[in-house]
GUMARNU-778890 format. One line per 10 residues: number of its first residue (from 1); for each residue x, y, z of N, C-alpha, C, CB. Coordinates in steps of 0.2 Angstrom, whole numbers, plus 2048, in hexadecimal, padded with zeros to 3 digits. Each point is the difference from the previous one (the first is absolute). Glycine has a CB too. Layout:
NUM> X,Y,Z,X,Y,Z,X,Y,Z,X,Y,Z ~ ...
This chain:
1> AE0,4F9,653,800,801,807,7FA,7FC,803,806,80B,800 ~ 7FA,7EF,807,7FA,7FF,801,7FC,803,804,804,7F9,7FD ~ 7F6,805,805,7FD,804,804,803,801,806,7F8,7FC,7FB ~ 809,7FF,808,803,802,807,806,803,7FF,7FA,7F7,806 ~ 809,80A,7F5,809,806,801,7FD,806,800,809,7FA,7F9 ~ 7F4,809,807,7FB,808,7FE,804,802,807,7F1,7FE,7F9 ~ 80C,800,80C,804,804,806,7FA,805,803,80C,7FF,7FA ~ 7F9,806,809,7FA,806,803,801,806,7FA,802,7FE,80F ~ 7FC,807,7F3,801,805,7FC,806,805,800,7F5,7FD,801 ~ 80E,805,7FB,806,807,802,7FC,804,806,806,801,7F3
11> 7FF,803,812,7FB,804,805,804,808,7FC,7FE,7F5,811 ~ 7FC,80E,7ED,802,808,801,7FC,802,804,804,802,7F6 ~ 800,7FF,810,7F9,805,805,7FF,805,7FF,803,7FC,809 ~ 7F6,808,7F6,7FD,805,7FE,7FE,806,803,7FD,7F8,7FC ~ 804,80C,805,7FE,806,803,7F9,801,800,80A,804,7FD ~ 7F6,7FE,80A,7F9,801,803,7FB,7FD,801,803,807,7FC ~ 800,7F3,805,7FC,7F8,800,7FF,7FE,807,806,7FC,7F4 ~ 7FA,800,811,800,7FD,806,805,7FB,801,7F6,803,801 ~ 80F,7FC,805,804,7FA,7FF,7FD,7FC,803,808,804,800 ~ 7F1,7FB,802,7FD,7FA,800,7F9,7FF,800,808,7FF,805
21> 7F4,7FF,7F7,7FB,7FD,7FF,7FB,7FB,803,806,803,7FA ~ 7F4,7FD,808,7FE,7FA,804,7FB,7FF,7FC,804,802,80B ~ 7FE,7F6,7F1,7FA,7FF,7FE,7F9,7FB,802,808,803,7F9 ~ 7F4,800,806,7FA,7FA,801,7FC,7FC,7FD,800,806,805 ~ 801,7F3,7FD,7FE,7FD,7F9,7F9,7FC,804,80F,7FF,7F9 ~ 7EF,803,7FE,7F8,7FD,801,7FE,7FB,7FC,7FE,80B,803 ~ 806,7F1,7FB,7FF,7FA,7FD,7FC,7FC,803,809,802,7FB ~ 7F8,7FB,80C,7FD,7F9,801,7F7,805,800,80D,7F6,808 ~ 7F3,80E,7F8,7F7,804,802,7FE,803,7F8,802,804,80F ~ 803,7FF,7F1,7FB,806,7FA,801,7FB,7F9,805,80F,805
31> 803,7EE,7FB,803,7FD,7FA,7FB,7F9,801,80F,806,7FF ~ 7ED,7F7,805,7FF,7F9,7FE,7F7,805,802,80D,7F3,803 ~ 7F0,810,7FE,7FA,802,802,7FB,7FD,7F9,805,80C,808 ~ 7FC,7F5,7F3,7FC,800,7F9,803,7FA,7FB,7FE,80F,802 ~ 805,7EC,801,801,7F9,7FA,7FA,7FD,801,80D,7FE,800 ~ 7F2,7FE,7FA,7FA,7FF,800,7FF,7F8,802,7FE,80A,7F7 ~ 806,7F4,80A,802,7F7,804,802,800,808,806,7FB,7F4 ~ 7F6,804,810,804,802,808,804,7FD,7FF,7F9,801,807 ~ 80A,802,7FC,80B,7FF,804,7FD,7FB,807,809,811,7FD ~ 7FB,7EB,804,801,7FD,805,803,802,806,7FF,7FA,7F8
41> 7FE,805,80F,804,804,805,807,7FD,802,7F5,803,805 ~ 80C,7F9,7F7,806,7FE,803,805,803,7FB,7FB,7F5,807 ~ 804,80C,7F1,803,804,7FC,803,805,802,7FB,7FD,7FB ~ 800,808,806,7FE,806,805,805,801,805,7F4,7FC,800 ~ 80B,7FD,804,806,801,806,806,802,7FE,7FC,7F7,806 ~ 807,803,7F6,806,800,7FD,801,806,7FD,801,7F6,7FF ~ 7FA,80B,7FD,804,809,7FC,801,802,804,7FB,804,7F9 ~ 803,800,80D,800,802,808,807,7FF,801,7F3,7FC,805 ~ 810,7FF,7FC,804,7FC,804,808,804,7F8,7F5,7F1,809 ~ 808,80D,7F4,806,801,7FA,801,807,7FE,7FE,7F4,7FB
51> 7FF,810,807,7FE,808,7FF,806,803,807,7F0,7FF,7FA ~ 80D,7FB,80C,803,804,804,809,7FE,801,7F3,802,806 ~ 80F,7FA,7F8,804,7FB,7FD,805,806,7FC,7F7,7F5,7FE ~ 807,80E,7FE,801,804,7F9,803,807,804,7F4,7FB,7F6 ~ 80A,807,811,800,804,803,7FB,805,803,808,7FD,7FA ~ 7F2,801,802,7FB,806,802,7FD,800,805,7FD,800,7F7 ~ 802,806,80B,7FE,803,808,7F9,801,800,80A,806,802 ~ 7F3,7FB,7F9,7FA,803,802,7FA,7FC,7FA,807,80D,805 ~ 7F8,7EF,7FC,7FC,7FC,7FC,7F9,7FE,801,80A,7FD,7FF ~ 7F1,808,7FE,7F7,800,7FF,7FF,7F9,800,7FD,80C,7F8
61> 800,7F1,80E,7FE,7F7,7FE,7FA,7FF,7FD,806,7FD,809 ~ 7F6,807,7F9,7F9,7FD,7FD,7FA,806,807,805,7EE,7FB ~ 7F5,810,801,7FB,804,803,7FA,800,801,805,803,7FE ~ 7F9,7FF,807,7F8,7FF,803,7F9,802,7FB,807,803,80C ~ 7FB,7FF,7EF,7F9,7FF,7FC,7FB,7FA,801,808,806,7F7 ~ 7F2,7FE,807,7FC,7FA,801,802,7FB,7FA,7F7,807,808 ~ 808,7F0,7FA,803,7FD,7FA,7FC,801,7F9,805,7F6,80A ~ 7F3,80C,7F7,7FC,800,7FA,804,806,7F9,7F5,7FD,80C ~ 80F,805,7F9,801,808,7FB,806,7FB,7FB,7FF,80F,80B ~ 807,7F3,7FD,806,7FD,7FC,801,7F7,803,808,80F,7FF
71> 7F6,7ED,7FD,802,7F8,801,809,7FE,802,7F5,7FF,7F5 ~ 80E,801,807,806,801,801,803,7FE,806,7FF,808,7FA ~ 7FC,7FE,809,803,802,807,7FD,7FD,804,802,80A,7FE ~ 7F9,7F2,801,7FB,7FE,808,803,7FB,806,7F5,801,7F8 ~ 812,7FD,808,803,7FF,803,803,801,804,7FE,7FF,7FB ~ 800,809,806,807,803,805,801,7FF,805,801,807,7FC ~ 7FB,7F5,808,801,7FD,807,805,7F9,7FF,7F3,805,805 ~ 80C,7F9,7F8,805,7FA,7FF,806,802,7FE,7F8,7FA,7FE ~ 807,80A,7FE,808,804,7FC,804,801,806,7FC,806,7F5 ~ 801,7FF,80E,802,804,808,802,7F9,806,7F5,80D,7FE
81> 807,7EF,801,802,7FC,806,806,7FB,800,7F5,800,801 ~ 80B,7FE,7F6,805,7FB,7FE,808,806,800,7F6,7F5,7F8 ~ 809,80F,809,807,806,7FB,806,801,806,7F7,80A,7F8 ~ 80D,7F4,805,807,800,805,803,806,801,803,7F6,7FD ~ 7FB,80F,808,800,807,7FF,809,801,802,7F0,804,805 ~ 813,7FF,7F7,807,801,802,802,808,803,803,7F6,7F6 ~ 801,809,80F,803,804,804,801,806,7F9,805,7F6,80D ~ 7F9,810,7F6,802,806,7FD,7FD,800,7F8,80A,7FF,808 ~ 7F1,7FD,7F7,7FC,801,7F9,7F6,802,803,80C,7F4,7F6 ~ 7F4,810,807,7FA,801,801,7F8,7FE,7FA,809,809,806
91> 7F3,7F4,7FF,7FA,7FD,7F9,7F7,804,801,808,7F0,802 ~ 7FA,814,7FA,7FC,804,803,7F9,7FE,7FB,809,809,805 ~ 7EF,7FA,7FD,7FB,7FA,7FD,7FC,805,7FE,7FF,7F6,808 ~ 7FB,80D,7F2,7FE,803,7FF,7F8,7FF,802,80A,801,7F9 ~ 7F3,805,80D,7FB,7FF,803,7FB,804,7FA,806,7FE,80D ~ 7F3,801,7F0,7FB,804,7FE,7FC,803,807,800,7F9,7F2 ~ 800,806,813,7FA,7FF,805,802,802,806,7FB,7F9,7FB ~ 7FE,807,80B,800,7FE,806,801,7F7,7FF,7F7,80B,805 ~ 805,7F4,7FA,800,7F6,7FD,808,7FE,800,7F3,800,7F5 ~ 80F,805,806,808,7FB,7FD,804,803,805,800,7FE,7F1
101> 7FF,809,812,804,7FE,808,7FE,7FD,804,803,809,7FF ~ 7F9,7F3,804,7FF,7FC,804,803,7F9,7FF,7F7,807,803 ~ 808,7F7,7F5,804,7FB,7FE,809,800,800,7F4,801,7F9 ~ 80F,806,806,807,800,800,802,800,808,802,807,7F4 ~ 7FB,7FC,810,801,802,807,801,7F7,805,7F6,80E,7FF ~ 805,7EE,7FE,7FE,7F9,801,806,7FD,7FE,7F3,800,7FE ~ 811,802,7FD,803,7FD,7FC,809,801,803,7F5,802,7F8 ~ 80A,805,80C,806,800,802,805,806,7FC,7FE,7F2,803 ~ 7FF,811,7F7,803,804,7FE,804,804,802,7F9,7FE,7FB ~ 80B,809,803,803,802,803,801,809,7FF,803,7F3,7FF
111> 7FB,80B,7F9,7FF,806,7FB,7FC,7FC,7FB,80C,808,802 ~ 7EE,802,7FA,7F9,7FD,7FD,803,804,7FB,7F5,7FF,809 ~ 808,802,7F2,7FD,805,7FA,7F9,800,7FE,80B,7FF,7FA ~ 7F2,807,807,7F9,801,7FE,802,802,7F7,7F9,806,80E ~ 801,7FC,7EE,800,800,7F9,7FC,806,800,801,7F3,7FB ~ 802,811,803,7F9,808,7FF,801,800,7FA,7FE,809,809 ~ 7FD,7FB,7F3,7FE,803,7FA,803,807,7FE,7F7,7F9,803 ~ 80B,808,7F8,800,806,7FF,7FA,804,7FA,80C,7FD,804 ~ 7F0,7FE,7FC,7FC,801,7F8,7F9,7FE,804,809,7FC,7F4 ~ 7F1,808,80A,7F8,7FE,802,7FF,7FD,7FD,7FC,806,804
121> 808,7F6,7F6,7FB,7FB,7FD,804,7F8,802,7FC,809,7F4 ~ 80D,7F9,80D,800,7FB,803,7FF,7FE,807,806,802,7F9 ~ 7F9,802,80D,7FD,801,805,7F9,7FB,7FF,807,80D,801 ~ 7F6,7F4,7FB,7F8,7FC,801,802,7F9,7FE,7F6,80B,7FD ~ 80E,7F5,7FE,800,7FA,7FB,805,7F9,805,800,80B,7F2 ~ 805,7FB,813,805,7FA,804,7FF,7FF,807,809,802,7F9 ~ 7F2,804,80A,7FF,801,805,7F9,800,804,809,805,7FC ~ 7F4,7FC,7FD,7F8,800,801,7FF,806,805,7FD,7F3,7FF ~ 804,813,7FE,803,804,804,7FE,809,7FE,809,7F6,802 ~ 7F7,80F,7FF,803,807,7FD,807,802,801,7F4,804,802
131> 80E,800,7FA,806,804,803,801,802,806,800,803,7F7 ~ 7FB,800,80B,801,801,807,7FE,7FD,806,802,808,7FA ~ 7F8,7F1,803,800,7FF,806,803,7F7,802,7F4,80A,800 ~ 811,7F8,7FA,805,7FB,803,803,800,807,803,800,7F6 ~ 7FF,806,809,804,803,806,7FC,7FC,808,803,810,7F8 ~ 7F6,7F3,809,7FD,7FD,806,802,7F7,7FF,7F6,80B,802 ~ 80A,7F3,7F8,802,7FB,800,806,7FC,804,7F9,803,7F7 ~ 80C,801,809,808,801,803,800,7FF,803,804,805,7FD ~ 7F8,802,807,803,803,806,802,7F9,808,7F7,80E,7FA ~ 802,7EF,807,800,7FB,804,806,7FB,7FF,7F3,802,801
141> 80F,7FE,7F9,803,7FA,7FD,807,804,802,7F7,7FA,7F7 ~ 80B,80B,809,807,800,800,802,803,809,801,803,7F0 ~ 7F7,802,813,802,800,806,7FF,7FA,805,7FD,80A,7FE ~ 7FF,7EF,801,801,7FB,804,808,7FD,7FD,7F2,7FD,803 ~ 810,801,7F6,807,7FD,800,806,804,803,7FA,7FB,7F6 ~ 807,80D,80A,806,803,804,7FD,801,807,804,806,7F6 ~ 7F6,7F7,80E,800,7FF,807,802,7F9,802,7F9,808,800 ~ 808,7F4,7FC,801,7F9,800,809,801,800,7F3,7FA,7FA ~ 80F,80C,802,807,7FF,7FF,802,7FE,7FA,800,7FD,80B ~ 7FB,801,7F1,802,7FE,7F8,802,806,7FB,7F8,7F5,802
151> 80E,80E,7FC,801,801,7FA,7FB,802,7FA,807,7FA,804 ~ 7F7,80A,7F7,7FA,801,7FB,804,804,7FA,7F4,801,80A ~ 809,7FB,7F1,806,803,7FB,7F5,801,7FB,815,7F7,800 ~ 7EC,812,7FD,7FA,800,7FE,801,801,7F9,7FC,803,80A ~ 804,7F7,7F1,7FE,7FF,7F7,7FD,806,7FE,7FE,7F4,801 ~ 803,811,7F8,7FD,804,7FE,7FF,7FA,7F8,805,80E,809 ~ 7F5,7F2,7F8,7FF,7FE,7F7,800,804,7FC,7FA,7FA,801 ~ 806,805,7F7,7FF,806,7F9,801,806,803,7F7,7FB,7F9 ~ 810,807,808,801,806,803,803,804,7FA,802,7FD,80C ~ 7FF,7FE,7ED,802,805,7FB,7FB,800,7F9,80D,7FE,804
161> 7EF,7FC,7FE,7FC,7FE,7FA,7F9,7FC,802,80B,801,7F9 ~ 7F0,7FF,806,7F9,7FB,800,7FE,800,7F9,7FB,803,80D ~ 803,7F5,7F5,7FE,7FF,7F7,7F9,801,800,809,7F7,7FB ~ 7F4,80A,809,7F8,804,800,7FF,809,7FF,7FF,7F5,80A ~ 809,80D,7F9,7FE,809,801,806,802,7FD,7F9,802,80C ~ 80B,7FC,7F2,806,802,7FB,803,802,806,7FB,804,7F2 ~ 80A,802,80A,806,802,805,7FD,803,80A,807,804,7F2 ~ 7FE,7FB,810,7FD,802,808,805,804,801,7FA,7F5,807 ~ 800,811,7FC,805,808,803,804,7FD,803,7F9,80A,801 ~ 80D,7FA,7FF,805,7FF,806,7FB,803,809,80D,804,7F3
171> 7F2,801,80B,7FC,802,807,7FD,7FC,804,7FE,807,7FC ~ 7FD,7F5,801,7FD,7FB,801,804,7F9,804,7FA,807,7F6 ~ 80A,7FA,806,804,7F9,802,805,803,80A,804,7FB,7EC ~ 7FD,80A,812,803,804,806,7FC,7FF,805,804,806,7FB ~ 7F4,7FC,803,7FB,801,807,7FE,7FA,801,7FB,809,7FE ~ 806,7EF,7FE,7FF,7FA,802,804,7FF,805,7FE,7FD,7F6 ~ 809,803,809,807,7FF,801,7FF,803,807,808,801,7F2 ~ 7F7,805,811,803,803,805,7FA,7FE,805,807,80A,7F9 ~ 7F2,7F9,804,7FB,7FB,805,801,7FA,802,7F9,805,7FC ~ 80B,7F4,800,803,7FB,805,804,802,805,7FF,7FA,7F7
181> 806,809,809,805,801,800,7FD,803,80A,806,803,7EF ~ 7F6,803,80E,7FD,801,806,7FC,7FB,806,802,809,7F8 ~ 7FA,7F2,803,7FE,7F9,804,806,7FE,805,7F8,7FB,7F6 ~ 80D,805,80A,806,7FD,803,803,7FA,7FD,7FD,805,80A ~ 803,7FD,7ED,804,7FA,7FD,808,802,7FF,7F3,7FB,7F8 ~ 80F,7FF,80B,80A,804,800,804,801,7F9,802,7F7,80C ~ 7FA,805,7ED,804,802,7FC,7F8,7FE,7FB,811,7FF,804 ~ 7F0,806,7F4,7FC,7FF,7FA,803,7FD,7FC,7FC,809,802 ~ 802,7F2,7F8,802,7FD,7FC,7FD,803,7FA,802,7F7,807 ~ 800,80D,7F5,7FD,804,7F9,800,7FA,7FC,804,80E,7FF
191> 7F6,7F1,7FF,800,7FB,7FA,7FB,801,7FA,803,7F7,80A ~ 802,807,7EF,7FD,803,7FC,800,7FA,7FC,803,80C,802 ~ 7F5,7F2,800,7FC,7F9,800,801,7FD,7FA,7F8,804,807 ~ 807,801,7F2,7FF,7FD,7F9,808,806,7FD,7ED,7FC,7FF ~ 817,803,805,807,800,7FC,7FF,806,7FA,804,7F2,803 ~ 7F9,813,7FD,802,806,7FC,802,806,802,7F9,7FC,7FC ~ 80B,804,80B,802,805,801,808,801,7FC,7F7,7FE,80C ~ 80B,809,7F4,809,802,7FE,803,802,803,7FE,803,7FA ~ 808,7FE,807,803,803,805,800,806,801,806,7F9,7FE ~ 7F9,80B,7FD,7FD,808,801,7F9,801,806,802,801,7F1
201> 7F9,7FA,80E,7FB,801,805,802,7FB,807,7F7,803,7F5 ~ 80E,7FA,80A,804,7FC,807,801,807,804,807,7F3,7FA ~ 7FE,80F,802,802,807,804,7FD,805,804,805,7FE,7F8 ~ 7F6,803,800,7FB,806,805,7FA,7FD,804,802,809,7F7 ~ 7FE,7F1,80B,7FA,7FD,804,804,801,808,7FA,7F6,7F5 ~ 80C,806,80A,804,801,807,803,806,803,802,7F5,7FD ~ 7FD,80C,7FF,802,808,800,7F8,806,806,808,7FD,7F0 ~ 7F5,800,80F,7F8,802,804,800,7FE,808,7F8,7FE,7F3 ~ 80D,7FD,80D,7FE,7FD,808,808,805,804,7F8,7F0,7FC ~ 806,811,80A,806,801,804,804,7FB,800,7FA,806,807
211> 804,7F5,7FC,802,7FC,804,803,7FA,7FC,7F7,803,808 ~ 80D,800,7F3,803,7F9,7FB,802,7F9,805,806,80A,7F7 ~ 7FF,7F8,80E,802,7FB,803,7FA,7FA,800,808,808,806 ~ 7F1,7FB,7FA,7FB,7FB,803,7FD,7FE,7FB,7FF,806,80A ~ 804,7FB,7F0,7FC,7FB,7F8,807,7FC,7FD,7F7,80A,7FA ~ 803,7F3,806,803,7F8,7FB,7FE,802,7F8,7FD,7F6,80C ~ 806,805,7EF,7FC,801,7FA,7FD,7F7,7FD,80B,80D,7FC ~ 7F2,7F3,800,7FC,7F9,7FE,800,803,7F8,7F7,7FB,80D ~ 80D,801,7EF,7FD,802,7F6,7FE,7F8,800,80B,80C,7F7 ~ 7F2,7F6,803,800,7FA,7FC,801,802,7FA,7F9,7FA,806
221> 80B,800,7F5,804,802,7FA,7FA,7FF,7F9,80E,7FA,806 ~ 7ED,809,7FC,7FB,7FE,7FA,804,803,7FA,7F4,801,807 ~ 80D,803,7F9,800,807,7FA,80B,800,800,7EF,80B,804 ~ 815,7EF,802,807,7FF,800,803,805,804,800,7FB,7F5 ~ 7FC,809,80E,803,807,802,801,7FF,808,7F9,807,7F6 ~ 805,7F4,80E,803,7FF,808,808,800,801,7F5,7F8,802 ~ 80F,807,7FB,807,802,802,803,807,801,801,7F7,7FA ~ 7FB,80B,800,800,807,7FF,7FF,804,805,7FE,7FD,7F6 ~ 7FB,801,80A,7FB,803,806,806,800,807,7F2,7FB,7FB ~ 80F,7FF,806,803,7FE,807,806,806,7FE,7FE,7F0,804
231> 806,80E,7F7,807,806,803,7FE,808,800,809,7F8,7FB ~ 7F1,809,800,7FD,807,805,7FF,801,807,7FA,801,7F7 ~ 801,7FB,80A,800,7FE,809,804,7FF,802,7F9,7FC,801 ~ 80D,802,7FF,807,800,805,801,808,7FE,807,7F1,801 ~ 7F9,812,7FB,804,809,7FF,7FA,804,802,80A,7FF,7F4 ~ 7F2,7FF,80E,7FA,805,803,802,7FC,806,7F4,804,7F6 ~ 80D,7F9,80F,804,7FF,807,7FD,7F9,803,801,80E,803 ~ 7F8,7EE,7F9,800,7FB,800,804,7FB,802,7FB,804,7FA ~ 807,7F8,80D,802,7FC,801,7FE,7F9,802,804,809,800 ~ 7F6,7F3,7FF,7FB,7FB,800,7FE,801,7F9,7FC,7FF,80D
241> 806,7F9,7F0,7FB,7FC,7F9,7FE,7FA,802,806,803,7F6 ~ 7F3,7FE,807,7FF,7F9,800,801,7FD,7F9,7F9,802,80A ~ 806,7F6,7F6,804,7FE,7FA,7FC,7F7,800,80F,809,801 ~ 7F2,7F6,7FA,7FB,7F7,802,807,7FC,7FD,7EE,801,7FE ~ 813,7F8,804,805,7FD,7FF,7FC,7FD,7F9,808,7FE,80D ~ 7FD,802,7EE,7FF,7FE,7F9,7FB,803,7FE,806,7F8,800 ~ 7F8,80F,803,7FB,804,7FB,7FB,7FC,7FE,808,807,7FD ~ 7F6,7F6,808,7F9,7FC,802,7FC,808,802,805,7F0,806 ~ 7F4,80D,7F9,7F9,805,802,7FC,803,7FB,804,802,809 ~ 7F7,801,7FB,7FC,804,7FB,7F9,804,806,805,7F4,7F4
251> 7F6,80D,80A,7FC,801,802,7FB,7FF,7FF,804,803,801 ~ 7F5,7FB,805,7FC,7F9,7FC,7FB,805,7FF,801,7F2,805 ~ 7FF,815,7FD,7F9,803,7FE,805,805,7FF,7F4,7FC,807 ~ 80F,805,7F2,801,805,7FA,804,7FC,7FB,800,80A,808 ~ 7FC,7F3,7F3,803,7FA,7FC,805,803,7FC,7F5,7F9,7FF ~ 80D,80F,7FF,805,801,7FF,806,800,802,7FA,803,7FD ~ 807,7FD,80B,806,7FD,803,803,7FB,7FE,7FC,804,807 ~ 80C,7FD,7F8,802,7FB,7FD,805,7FE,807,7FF,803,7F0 ~ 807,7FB,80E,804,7FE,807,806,808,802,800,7EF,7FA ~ 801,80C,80D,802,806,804,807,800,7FE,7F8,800,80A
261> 80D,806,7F7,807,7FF,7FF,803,7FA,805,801,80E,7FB ~ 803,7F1,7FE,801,7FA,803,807,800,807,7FB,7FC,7F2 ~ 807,801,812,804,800,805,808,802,7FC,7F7,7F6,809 ~ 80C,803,7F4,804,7FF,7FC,803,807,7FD,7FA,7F5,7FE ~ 800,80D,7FE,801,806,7FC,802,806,804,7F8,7FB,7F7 ~ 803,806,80E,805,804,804,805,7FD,804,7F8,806,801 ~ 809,7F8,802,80A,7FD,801,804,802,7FC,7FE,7F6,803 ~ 801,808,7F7,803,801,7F9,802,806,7FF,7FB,7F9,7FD ~ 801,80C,807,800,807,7FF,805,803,805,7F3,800,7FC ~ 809,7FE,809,804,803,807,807,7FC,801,7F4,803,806
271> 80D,7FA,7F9,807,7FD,7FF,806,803,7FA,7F8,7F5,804 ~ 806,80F,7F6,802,804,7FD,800,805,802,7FF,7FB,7F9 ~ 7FC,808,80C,802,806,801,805,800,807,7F5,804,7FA ~ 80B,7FA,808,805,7FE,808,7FC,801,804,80B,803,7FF ~ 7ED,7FA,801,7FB,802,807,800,7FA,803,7F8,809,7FC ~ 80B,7F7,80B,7FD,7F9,802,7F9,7FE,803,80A,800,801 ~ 7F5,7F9,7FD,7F8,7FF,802,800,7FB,806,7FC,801,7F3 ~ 809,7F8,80D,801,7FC,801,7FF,7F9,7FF,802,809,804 ~ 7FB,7F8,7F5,7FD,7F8,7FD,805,7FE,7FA,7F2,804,802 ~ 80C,7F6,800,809,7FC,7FD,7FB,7FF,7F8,809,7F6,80D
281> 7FA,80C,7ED,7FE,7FE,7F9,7FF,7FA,7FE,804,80A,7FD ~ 800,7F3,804,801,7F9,7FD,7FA,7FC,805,810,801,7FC ~ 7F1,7FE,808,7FC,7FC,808,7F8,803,7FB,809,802,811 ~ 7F8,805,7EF,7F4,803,7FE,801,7FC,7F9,7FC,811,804 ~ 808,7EF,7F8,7FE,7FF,7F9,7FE,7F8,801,809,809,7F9 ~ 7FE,7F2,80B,7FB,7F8,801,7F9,802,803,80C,7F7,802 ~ 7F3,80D,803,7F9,7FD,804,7FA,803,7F8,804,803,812 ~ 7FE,802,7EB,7FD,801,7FC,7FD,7FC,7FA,805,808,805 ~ 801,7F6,7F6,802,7FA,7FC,7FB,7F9,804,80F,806,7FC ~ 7F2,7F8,80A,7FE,7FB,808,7F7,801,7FC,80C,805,810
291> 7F1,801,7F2,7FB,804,801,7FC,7FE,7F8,806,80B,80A ~ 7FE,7F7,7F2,7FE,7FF,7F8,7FD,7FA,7FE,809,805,7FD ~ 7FB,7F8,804,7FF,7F7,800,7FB,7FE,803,80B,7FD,802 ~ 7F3,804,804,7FA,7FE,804,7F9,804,7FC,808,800,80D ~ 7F9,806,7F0,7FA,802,7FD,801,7FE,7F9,7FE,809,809 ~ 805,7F4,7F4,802,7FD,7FA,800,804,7FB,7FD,7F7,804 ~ 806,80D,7FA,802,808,7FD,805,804,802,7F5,801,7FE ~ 80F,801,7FA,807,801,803,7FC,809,803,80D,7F7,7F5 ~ 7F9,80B,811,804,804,804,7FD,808,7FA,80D,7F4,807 ~ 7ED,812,7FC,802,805,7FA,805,804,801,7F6,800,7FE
301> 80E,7FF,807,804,802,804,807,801,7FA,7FA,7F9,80C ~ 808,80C,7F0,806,800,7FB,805,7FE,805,7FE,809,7F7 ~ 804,7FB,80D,809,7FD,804,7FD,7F7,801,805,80E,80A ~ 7F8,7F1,7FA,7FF,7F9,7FF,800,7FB,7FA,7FB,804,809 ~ 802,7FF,7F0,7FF,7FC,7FB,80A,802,7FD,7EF,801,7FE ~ 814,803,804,807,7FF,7FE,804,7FF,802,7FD,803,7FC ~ 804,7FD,80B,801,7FF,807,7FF,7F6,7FE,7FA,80F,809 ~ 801,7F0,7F6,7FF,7F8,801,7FC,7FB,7F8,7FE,803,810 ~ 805,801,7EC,7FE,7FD,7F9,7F7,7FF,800,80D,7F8,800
């Protein structure tokens, strides 16, 4: 059989799952943040362009870090100026600051994501920061963007694991989690930075917050376990993943982070289970396969590498 006869998957819809999914994909930002050859903005563009192409609605473009931290990125005024923003897809920017909101606001943004900590070592190490006095660090940041009208989606890092302090209490990750929550960020992203989390502890983490409707989930497949993780999170009431197309990324300040689950692979998933997302498999796999090529290294992406040889 060749590659392209494979098809979609058989659907057995699942019990106690969601009929629909929304994913968020963070490839053109998180997935290209840490290659070590800048990407080109006009690459950039296209991914952009061919992602949204693919179907995706909600696509992380890039972000206001200062350029000294993350290189990659020091673009993003040009990325934002050249981007053919399509009706009904959202490009939302990752702010660290007062600074990188004045930059997105200038920019025309629409919707932000701030990055908190859940760890005091990662806290000083990505924030320059303490645990808790990130928070004053927020506050201005997410009460000027929701008077402006913009959207704030608020990142939880190592919320299952830091390679500096070993495992992180569930508690902990809660009191992170809810103190955003109370800044007035509209939804959390649990992200478990260096991919050691289980599904056992997917459960009982989301299990601590009221407000499921208002978390998202972020794995990375260090240890192969982000699928996994993800369909814990859809049966703990999880309905927001994020995903990077062809399982591009990483993280430049925790050299154990390997790449994020990949888009594909969830499709792959939710398409056997009967959840709809509304991202066409075939259209993500070329932009992906598209995407490979430009960084010259195949796709870590498995549905892609058999999906497209």
């Amino acid at each position: 059989m060749g590659a392209r006869e494979v098809g979609l998957p058989d659907r057995v819809v699942g019990e106690g799952l969601p009929e629909s999914v929304t994913i968020w994909e963070v490839g053109p930002r998180d997935g290209l943040q840490n290659e070590d050859s800048i990407v080109p903005v006009g690459v950039k563009l296209e991914f952009l362009d061919r992602l949204a192409d693919a179907g995706g609605r909600i696509l992380e473009a890039t972000s206001f870090v200062h350029p000294g931290w993350v290189p990659q990125l020091a673009d993003a005024e040009e990325l934002l100026a050249g981007l053919d923003r399509r009706a009904g897809v959202a490009y939302p920017v990752l702010v660290p600051n007062e600074r990188g909101l004045d930059r997105a606001l200038k920019a025309g943004v629409e919707h932000i994501a701030i990055f908190a900590s859940a760890t005091e070592t990662f806290a000083r190490k990505n924030l320059n920061s303490s645990l808790d006095e990130q928070f004053a660090m927020f506050d201005p940041v997410v009460t000027r963007a929701k008077a402006e009208g913009l959207r704030v989606r608020g990142y939880v890092s190592m919320c299952f694991g830091d390679p500096w302090e070993g495992p992180v209490a569930r508690e902990q990750v809660v009191g992170v989690g809810k103190k955003l929550l109370d800044l007035g960020c509209d939804q959390l992203s649990l992200g478990d930075t260096i991919g050691v989390a289980t599904p056992g502890q997917v459960t009982a983490l989301i299990g601590g917050f009221d407000r499921v409707d208002r978390l998202a989930v972020h794995f990375h497949d260090t240890y192969g376990q982000a699928l996994a993780n993800t369909y814990a999170a859809l049966r703990a009431g999880v309905r927001t993943v994020d995903s990077s197309a062809g399982g591009l990324g990483g993280c430049p300040y925790a050299e154990s982070a390997t790449g994020n689950l990949a888009t594909e692979d969830l499709v792959w998933m939710l398409d056997g289970l009967g959840i709809e997302h509304g991202v066409d498999l075939d259209k993500l796999c070329d932009a992906s396969a598209w995407m490979a090529e430009q960084l010259g290294r195949p796709s870590p992406s498995r549905v892609v590498r058999a999906l497209r040889g």
